[in-house]
Z-matrix of the N, CA and C atoms (Angstrom, degrees):
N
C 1 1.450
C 2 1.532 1 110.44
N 3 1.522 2 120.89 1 -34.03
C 4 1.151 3 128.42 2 -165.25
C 5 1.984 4 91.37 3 -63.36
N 6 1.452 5 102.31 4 -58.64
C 7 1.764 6 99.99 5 -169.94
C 8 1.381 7 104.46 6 -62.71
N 9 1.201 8 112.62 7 -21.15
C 10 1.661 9 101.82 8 -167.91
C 11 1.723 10 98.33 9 -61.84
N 12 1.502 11 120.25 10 -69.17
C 13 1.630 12 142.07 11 177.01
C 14 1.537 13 107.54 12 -18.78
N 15 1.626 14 86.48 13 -48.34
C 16 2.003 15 94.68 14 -167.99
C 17 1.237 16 91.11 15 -82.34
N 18 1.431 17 147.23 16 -44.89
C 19 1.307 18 125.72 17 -173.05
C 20 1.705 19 137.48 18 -90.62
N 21 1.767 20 95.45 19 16.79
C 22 1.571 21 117.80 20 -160.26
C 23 1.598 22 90.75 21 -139.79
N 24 1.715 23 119.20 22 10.43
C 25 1.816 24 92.04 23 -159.12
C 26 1.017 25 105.00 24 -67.62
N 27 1.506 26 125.33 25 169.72
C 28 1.408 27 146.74 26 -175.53
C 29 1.543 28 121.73 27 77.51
N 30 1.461 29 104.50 28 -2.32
C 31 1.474 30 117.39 29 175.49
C 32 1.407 31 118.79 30 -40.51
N 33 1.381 32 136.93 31 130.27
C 34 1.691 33 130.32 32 -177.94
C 35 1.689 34 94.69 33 -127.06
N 36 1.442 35 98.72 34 167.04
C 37 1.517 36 106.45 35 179.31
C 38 1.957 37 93.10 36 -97.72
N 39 1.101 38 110.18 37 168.34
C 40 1.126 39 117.92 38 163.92
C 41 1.400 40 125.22 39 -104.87
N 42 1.488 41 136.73 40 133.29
C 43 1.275 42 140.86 41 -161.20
C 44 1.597 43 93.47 42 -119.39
N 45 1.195 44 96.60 43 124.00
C 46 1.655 45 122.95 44 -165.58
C 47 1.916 46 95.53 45 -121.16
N 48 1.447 47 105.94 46 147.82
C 49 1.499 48 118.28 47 157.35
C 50 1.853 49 112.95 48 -56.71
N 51 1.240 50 100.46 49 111.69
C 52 1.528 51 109.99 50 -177.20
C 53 2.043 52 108.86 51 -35.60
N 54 1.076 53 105.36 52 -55.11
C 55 1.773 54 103.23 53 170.48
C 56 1.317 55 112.37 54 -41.79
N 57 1.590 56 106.85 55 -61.72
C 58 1.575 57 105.46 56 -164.79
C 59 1.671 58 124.63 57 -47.03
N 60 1.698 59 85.78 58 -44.22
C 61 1.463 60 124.13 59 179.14
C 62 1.897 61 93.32 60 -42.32
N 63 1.100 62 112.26 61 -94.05
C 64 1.370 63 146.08 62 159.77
C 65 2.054 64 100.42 63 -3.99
N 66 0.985 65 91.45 64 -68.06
C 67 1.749 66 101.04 65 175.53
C 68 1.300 67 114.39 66 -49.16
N 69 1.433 68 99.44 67 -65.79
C 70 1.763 69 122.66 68 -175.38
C 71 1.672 70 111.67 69 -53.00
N 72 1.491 71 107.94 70 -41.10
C 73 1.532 72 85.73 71 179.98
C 74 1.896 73 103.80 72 -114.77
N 75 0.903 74 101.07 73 19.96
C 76 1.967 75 98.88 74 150.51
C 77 1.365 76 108.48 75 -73.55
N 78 1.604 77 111.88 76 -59.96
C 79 1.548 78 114.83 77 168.65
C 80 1.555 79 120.78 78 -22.06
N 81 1.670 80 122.54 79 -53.30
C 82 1.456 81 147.29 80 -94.98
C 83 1.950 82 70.35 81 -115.77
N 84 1.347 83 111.08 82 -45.76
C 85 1.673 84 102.07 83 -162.20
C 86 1.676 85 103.24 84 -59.34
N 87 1.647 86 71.52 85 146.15
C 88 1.663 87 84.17 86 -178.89
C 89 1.268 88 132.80 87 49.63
N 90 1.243 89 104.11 88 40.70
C 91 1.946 90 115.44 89 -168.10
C 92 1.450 91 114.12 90 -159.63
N 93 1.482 92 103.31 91 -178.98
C 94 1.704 93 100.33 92 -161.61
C 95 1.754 94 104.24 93 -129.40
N 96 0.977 95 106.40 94 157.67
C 97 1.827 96 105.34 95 -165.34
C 98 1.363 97 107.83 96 -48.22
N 99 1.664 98 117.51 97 -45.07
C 100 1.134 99 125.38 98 -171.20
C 101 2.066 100 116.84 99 -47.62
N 102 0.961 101 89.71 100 -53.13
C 103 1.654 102 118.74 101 -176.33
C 104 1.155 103 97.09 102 -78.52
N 105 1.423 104 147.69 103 -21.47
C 106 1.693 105 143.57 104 170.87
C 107 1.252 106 89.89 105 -64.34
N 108 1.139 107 93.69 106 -63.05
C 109 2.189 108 103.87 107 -164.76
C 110 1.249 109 99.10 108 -49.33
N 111 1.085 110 127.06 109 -62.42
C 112 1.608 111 112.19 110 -160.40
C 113 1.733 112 111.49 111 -80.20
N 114 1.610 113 126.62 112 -13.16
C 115 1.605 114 115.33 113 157.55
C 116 1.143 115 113.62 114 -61.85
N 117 1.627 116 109.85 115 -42.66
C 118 1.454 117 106.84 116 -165.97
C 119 1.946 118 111.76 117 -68.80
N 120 1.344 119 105.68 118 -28.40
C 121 1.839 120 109.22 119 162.61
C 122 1.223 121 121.34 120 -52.32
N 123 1.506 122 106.06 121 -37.95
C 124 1.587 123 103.27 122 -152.47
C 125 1.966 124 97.89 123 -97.08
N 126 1.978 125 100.42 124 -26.29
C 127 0.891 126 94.82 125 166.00
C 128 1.793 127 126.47 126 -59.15
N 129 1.287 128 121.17 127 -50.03
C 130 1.679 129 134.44 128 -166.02
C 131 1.663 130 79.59 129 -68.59
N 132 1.413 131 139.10 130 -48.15
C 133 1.669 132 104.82 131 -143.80
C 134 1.851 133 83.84 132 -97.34
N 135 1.334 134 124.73 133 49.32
C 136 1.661 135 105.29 134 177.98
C 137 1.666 136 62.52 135 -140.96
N 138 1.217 137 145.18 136 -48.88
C 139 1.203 138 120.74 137 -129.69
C 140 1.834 139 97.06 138 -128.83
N 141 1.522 140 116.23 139 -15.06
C 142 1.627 141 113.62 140 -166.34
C 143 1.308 142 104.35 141 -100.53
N 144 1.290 143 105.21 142 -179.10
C 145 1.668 144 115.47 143 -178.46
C 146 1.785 145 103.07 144 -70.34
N 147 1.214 146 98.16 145 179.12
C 148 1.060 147 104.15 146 176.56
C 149 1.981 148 131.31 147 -147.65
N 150 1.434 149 114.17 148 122.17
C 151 1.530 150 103.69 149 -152.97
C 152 1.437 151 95.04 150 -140.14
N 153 1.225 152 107.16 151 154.05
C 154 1.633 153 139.36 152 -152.18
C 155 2.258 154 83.65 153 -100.19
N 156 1.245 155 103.55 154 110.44
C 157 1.628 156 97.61 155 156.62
C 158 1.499 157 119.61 156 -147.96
N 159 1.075 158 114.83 157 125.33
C 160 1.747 159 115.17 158 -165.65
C 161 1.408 160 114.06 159 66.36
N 162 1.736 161 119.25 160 42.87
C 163 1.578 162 112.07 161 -175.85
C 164 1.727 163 104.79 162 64.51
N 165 1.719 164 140.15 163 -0.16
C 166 1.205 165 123.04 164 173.57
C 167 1.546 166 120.19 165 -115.54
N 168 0.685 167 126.07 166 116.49
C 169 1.856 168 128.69 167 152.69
C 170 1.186 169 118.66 168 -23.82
N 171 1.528 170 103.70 169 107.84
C 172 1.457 171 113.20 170 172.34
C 173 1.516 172 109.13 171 -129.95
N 174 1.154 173 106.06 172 147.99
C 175 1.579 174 111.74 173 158.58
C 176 1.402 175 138.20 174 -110.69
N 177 1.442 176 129.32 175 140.53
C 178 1.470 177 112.34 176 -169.72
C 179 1.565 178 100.16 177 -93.09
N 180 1.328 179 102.74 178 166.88
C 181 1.440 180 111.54 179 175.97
C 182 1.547 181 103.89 180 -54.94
N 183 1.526 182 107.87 181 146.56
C 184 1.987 183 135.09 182 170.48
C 185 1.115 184 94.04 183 -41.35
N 186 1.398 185 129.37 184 133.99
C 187 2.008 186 153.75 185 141.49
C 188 1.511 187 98.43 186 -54.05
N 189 1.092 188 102.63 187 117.99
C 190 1.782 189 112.04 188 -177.75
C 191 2.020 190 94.39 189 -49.99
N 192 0.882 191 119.54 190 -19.47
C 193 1.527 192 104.30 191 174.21
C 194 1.440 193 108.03 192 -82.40
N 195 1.514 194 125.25 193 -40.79
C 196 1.797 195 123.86 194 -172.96
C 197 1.696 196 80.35 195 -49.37
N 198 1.537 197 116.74 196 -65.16
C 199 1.490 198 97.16 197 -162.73
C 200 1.531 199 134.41 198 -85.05
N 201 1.100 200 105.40 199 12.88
C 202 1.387 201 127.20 200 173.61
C 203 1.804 202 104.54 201 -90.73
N 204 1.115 203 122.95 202 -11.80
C 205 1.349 204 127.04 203 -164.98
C 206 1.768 205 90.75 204 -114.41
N 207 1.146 206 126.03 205 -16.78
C 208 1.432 207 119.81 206 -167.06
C 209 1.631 208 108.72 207 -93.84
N 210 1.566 209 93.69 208 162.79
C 211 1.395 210 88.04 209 -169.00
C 212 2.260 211 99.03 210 -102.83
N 213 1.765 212 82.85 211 172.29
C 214 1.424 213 92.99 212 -167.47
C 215 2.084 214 89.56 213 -42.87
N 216 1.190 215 94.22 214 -84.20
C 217 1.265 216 107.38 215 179.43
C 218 1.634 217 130.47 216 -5.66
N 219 1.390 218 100.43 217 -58.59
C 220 1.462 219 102.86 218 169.89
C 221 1.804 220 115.77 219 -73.35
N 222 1.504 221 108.06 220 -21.30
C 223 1.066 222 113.07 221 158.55
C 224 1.719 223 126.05 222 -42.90
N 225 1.126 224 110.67 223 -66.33
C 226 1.125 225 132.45 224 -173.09
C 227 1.374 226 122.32 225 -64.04
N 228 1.517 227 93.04 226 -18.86
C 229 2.081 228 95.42 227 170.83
C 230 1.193 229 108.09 228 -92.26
N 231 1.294 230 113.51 229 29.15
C 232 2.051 231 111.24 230 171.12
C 233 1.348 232 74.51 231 -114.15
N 234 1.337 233 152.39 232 38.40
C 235 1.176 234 123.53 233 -171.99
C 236 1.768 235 153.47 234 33.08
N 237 1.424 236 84.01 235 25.18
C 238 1.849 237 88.93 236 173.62
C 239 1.212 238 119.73 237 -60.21
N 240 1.303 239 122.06 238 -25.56
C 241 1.419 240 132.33 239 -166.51
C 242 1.418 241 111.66 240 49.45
N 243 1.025 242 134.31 241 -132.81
C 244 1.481 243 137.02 242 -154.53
C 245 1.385 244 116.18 243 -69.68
N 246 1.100 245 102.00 244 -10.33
C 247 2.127 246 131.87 245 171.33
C 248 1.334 247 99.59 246 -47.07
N 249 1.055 248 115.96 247 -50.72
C 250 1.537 249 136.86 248 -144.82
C 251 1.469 250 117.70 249 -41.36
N 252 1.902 251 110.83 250 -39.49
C 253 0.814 252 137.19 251 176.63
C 254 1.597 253 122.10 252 -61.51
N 255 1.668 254 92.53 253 -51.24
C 256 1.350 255 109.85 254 -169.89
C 257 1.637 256 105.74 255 -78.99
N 258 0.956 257 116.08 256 -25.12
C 259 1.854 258 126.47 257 -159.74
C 260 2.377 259 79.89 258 -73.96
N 261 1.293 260 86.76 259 -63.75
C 262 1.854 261 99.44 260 -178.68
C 263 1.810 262 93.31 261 -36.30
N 264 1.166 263 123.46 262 -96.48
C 265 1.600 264 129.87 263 -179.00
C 266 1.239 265 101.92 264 -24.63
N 267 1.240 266 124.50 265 -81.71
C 268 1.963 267 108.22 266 177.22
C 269 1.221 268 116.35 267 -8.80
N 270 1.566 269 93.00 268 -80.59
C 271 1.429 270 123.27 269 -175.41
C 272 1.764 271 110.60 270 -21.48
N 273 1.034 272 92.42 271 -58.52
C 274 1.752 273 95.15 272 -167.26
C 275 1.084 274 105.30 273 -91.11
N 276 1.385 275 136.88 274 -19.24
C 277 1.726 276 115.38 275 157.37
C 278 1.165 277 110.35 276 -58.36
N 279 1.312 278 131.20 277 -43.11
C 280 1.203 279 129.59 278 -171.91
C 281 1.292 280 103.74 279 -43.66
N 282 1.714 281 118.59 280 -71.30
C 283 1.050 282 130.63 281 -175.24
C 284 1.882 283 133.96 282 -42.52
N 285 1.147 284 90.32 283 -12.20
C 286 1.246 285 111.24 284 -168.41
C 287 1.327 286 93.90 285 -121.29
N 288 0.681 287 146.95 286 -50.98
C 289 1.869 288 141.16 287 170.51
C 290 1.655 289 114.21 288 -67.13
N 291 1.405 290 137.58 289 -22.43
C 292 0.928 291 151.00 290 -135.17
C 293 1.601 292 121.03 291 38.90
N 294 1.504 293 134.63 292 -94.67
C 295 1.518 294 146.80 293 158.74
C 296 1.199 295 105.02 294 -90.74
N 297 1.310 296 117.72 295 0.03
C 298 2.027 297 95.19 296 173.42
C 299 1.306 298 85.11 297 67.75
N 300 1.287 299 169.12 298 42.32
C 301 1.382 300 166.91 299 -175.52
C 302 1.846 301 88.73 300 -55.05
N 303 1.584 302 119.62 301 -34.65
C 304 1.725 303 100.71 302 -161.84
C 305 1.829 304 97.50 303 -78.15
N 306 1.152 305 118.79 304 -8.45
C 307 1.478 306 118.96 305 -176.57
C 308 1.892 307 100.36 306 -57.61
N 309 1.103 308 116.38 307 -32.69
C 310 1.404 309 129.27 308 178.03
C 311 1.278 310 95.08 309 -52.64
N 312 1.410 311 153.21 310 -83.30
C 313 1.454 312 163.38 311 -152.40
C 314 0.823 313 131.54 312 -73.58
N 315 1.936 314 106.32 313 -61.23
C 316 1.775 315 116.48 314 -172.12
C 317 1.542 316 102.70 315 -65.64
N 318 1.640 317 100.44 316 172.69
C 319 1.330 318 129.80 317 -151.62
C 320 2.102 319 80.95 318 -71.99
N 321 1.543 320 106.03 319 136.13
C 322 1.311 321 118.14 320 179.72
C 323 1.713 322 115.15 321 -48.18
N 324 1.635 323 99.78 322 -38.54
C 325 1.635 324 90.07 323 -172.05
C 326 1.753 325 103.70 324 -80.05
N 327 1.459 326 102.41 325 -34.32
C 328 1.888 327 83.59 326 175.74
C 329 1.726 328 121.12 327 -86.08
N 330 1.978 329 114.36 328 10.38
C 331 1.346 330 95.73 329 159.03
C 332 1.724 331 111.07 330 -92.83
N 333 1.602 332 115.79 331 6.30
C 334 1.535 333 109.27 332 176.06
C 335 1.474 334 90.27 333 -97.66
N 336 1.098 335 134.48 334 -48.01
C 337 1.685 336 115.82 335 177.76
C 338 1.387 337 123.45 336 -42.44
N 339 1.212 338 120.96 337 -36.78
C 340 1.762 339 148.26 338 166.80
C 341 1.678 340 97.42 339 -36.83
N 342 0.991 341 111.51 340 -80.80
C 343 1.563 342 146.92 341 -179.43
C 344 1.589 343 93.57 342 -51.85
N 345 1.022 344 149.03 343 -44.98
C 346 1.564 345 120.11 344 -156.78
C 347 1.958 346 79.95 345 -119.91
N 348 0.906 347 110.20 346 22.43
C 349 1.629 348 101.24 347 158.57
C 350 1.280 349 101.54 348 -108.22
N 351 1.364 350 118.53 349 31.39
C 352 1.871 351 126.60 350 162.33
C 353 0.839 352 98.49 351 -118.46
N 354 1.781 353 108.76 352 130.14
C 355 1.618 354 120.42 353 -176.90
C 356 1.478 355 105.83 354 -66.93
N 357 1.466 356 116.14 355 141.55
C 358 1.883 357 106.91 356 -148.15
C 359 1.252 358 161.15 357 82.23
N 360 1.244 359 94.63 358 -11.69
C 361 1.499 360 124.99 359 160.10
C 362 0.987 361 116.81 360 -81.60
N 363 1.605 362 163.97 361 159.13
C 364 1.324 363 171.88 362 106.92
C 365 1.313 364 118.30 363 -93.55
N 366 1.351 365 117.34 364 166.63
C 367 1.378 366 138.78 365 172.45
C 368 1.649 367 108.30 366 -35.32
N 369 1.301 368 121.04 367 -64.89
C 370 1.631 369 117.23 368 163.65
C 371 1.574 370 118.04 369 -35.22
N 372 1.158 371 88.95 370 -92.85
C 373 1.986 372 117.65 371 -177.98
C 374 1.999 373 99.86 372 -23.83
N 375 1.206 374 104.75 373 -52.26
C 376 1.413 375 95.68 374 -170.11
C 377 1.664 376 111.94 375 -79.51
N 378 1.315 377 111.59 376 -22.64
C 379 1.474 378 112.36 377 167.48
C 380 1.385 379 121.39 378 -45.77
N 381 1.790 380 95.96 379 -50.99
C 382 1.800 381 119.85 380 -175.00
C 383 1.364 382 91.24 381 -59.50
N 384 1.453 383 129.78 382 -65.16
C 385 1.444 384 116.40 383 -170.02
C 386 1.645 385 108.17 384 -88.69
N 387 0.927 386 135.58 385 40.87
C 388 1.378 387 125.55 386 121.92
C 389 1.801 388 117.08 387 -95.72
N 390 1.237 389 120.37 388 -47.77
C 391 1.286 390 121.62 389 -177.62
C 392 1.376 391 98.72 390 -50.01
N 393 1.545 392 119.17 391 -77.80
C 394 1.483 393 126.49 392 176.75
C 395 1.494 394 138.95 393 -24.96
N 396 1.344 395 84.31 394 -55.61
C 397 1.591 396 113.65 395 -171.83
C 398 1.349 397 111.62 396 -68.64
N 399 1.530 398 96.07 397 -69.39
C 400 1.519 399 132.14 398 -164.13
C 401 1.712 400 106.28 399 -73.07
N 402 0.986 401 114.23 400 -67.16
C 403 1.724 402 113.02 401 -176.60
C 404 1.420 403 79.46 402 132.21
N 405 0.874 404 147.51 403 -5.40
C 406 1.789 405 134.16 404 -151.33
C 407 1.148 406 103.66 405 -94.50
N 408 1.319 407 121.43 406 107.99
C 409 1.769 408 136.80 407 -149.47
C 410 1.414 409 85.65 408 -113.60
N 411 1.006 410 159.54 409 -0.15
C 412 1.983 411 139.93 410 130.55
C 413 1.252 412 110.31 411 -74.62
N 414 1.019 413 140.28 412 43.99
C 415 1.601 414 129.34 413 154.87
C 416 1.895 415 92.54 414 -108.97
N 417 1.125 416 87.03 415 140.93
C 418 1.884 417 96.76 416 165.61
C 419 1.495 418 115.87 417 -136.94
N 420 1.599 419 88.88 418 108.76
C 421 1.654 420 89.23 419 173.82
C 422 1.338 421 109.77 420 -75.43
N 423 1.816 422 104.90 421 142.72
C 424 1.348 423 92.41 422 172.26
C 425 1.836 424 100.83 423 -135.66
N 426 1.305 425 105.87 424 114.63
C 427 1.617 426 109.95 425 153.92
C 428 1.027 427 123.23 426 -119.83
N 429 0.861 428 128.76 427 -158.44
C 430 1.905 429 138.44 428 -127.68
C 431 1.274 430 117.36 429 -69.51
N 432 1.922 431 103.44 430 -29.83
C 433 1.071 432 130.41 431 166.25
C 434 1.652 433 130.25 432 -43.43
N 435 1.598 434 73.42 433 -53.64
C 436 1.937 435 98.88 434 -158.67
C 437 1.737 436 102.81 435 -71.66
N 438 1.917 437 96.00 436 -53.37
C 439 1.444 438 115.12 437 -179.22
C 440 1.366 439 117.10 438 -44.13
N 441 1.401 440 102.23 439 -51.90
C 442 1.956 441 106.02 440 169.95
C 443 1.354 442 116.96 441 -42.90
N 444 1.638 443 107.15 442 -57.09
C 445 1.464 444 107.21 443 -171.47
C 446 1.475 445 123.56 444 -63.37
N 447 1.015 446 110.10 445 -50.88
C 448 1.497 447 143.63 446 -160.92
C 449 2.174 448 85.95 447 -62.28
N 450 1.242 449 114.77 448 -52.62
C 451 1.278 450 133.88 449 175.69
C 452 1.987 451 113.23 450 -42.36
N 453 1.538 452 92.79 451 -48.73
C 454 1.442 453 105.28 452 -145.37
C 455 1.458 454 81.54 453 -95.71
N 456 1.491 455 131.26 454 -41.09
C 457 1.672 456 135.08 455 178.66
C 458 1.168 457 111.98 456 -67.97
N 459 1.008 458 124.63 457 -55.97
C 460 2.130 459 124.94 458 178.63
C 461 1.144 460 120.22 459 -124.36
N 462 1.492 461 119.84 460 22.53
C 463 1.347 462 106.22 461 165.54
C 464 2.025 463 87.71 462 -123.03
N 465 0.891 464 148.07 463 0.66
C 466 1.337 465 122.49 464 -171.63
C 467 1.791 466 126.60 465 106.72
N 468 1.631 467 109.86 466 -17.04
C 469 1.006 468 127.88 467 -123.59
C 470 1.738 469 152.70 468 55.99
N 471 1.383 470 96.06 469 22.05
C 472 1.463 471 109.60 470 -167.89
C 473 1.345 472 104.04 471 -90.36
N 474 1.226 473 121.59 472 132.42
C 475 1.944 474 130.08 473 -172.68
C 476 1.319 475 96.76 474 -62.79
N 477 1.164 476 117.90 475 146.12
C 478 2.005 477 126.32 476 -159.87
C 479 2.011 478 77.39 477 -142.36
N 480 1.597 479 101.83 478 134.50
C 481 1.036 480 106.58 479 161.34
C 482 1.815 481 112.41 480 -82.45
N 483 1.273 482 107.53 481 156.75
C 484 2.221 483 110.70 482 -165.14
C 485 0.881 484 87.12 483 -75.28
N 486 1.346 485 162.63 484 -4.30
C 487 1.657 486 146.51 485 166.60
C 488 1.909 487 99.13 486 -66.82
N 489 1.438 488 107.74 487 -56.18
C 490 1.492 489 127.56 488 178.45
C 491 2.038 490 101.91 489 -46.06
N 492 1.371 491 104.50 490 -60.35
C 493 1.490 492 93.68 491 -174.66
C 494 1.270 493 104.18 492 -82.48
N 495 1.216 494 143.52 493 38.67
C 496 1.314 495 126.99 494 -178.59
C 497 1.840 496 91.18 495 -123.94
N 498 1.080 497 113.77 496 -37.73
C 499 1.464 498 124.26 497 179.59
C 500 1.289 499 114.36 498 -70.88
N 501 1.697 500 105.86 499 -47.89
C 502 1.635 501 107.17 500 156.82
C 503 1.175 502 108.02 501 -42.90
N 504 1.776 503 134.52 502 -66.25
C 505 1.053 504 119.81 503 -134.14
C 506 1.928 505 87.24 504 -90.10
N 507 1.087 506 141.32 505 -49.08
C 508 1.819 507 103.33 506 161.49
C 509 1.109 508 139.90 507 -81.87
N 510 1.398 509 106.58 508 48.62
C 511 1.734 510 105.72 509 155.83
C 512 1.738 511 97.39 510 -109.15
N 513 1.280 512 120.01 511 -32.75
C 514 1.354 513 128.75 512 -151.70
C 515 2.144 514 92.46 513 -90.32
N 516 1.486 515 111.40 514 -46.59
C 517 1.236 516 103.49 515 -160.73
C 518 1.659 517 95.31 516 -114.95
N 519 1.199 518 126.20 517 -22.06
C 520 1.321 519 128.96 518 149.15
C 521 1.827 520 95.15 519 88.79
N 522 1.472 521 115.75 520 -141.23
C 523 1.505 522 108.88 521 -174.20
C 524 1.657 523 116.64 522 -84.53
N 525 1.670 524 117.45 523 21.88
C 526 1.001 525 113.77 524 -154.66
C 527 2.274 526 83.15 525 -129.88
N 528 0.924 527 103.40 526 26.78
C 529 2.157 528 123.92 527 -160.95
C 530 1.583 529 85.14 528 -53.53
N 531 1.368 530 103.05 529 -68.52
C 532 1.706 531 118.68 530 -145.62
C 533 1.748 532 103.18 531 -66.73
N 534 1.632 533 116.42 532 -14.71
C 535 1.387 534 105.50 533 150.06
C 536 1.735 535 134.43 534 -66.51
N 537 1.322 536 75.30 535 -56.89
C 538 1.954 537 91.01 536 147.21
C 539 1.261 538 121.14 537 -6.96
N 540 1.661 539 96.12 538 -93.39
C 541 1.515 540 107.93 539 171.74
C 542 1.407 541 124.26 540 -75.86
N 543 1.035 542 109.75 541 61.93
C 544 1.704 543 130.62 542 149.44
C 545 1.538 544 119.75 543 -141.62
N 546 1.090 545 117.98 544 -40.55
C 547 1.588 546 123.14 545 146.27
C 548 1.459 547 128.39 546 -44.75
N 549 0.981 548 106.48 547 -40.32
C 550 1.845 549 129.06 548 -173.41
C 551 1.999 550 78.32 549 -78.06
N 552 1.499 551 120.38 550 -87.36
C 553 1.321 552 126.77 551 -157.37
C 554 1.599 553 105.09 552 -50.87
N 555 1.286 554 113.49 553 -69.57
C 556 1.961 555 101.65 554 178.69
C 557 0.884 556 106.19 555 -68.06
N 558 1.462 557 170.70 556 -14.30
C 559 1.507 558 160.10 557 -161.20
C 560 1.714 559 92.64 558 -100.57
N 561 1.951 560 118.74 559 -54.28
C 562 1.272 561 81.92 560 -164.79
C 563 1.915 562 106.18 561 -90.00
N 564 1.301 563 114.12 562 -2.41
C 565 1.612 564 109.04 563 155.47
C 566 1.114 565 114.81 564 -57.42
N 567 1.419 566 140.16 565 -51.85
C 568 1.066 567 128.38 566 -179.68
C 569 1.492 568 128.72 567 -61.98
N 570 1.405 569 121.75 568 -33.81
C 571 1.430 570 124.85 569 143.92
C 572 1.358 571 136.34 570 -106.44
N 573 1.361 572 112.99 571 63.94
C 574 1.737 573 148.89 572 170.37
C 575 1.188 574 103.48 573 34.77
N 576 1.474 575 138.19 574 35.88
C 577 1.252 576 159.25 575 -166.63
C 578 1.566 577 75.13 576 -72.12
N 579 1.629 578 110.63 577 148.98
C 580 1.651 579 127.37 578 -173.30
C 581 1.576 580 117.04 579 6.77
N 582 1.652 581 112.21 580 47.53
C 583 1.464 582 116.11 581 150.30
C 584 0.874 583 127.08 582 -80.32
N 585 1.715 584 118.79 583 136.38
C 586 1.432 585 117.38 584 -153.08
C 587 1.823 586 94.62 585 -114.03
N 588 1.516 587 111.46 586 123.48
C 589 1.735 588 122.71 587 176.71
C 590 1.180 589 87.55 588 -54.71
């Protein structure tokens, strides 16, 4: 952690609109930035508003109701593929909850229990949108990324089931985790820490 700090200092998390947050990494499973970017385009200009800036056409990201009102089908021709389902279920909690505004307050483990009682949500995804979304700097997402590192730095390289690194990571980084895991994720991406040939 010490090299990660010195070689990342000044690093910040980014604070995203809880929906977007929420949208963006339902998309995010099982997929690659490239292919996020372009559902999430094809999603906003089939399904978002639409506004005139500098003479160009833009669209804002889908109102959890445009996509709560859409069908699988039309879903699926932005190419989410199997998303389709899950992006819909988001969608309409959202809509029906508005921002979850209590995700802001309640105790961290019952606003991620909240969150993965949405069909589509998991243990990751709801971390990202609490850390992301929320401001809530003890959630630690951990994928494939994190798990490798986190594995190969304090465990030995020995495979740790995510219940195991999640407990590691608050005893070790405590309510301050979800900084953690961004140091841990770009520091050991950036030096191929548990890259697999």
């Amino acid at each position: 952690m010490d090299n990660a700090i010195k070689a990342l200092r000044g690093m910040r998390i980014t604070r995203n609109q809880p929906w977007e947050t929420a949208l963006c990494f339902t998309i995010s499973q099982f997929n690659n930035i490239k292919r996020i970017r372009g559902i999430i385009a094809r999603l906003s200009s089939r399904f978002g508003d639409t506004r005139e800036v500098e003479g160009r056409r833009v669209y804002g990201i889908p109102s959890p109701d445009a996509l709560a009102d859409a069908t699988l089908h039309e879903l699926r021709l932005c190419g989410t593929g199997f998303r389709d389902k899950y992006i819909r279920s988001v969608a309409r909690a959202f809509a029906l909850n508005g921002s979850f505004q209590e995700l802001y307050s309640m105790p961290y483990e019952e606003a991620k229990r909240s969150l993965c009682a949405i069909d589509g949500i998991g243990d990751k995804v709801a971390d990202c949108i609490l850390l992301f979304g929320y401001g809530r700097v003890e959630a630690f997402p951990i994928d494939l990324w994190v798990k490798r590192v986190v594995e190969n730095v304090y465990f030995g390289g020995k495979k740790q089931q995510i219940r195991m690194i999640h407990n590691f990571a608050e005893n070790r980084w405590g309510a301050v985790r979800g900084y953690a895991q961004q140091y841990v994720f770009w520091h050991g991406r950036n030096m191929g820490i548990g890259k697999r040939d």
